[in-house]
Structure formats: C-alpha cells, structure tokens
Phi, psi and omega in degrees: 000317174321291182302261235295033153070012167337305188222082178269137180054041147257153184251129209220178133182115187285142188219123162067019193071041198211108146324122207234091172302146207233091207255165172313156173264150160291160171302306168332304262215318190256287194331293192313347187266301157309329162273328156304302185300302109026302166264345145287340184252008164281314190252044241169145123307141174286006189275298187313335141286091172240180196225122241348093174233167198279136155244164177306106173260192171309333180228093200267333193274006156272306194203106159292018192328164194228069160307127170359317212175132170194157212254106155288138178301284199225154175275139185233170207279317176332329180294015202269337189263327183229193182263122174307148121001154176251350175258358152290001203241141172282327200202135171218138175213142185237145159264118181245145180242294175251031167200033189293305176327290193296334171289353207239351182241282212295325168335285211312320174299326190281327188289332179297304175323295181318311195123333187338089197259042163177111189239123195229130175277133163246134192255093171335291226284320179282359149038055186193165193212108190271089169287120192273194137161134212078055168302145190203112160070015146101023160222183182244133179293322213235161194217138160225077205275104168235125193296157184295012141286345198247183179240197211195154179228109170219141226003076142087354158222140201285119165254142174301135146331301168330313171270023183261298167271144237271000000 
C-alpha cells in the first residue's frame, strides 16, 4: 500500500505490520533532533547522516522503520535502489518525549533484529540516554542508561549528555 502511494503526504512507518501514524513533533522533539544531528555531522561525514529515513529491518515486509537519526558506515551507490541495512548502519537514535517506554522496548527489539549494532533513546521526559550495544540473537547485550551529567562515546569523541537534551 505504501508503494502504490496509498498514504502520499502522510507519515507513517510500518513496524511488525502495523502502520504507526508518525503524529507531529512537539518542539522539544524536532530541537533534540537538530542537535543530534548537529554533533553527528560534526564527528560524521555528512553523507553518513542521516535523518528520518527508512532502513531495512530482519523482516522488512514487516517493519519499516524511520529513526530519529541514524549514522551509516558509508554511503553506498546501492541506496539509490533500496534502504541500508540495519547492520549498514554505525548509530540509530529515536528522540523520545512521549514515547520513550515503545522506543526502549518494541523499537529496541527490531534494531536488535536489524543488526543495528549501537542504538540510543534520548528520553526527553527522563533527562537520559539509554545506550543498546552488542546485538546477539536478535537483543542487545549490552543496556546502558545514562543520566544527563555523564557522557557518551561516538566515533571516538565524548559528548555530555547534557548537550544532546533539548
């Protein structure tokens, strides 16, 4: 339904086979997106950033994900026919404001599925950023929860948390 443009200039993104309206951002929600963005494309090729666009999940005829933001190892010509890979990808991050619990639970499990292998909520309401990392078998090994005093590491440079939420 998607391809034959069924819901053209509607925002969607199907997951596990359910079409997910894609409700408006709060302000709070598109800034945090613009400073992600803003600090990926600093320590990032900007080709390698990108910002909600679909990737390929384990089941794609299933689940389409859109993430907030998300870091490709390289841009390849092949995107010109399809969507990266979730194991093409370096970093996948949702902003969550009102949906930090389905990002931190049902999200987490399809990027774990996909391959993604370092996926992070920044959870507005919870002034924190839940880092996933080692996907195995279709979860993340390793949970990291960090509060807005602490940092983060992405490619190889530390940012505070603090200057991530919004």
């Amino acid at each position: 339904m998607l391809d034959a443009g069924l819901f053209a200039g509607q925002r969607f993104e199907l997951i596990d086979g359910d079409l997910i309206d894609k409700m408006g951002q709060e302000p709070p929600h598109s800034h945090a997106i613009r400073i992600l963005h803003t600090w990926m494309a600093k320590i990032f090729k900007p080709t390698q950033v990108q910002i909600q666009s679909p990737i390929e999940a384990a089941d794609q005829e299933e689940s389409l994900p859109e993430p907030d933001l998300a870091v490709l190892v390289e841009l390849k010509d092949d995107y010109r026919r399809r969507h990266p890979r979730g194991d093409e990808l370096l970093l996948a991050i949702e902003v969550a404001d009102t949906t930090a619990r389905y990002d931190a639970t049902l999200k987490r499990d399809l990027y774990a599925r996909a391959g993604v292998p370092e996926y992070w909520v920044l959870d507005i309401g919870g002034r924190r950023l839940i880092v996933h990392r080692s996907p195995s078998q279709g979860k993340f090994g390793q949970v990291d929860s960090l509060p807005e005093t602490a940092v983060v590491s992405a490619g190889g440079v530390e940012i505070p948390v603090s200057e991530l939420l919004p």
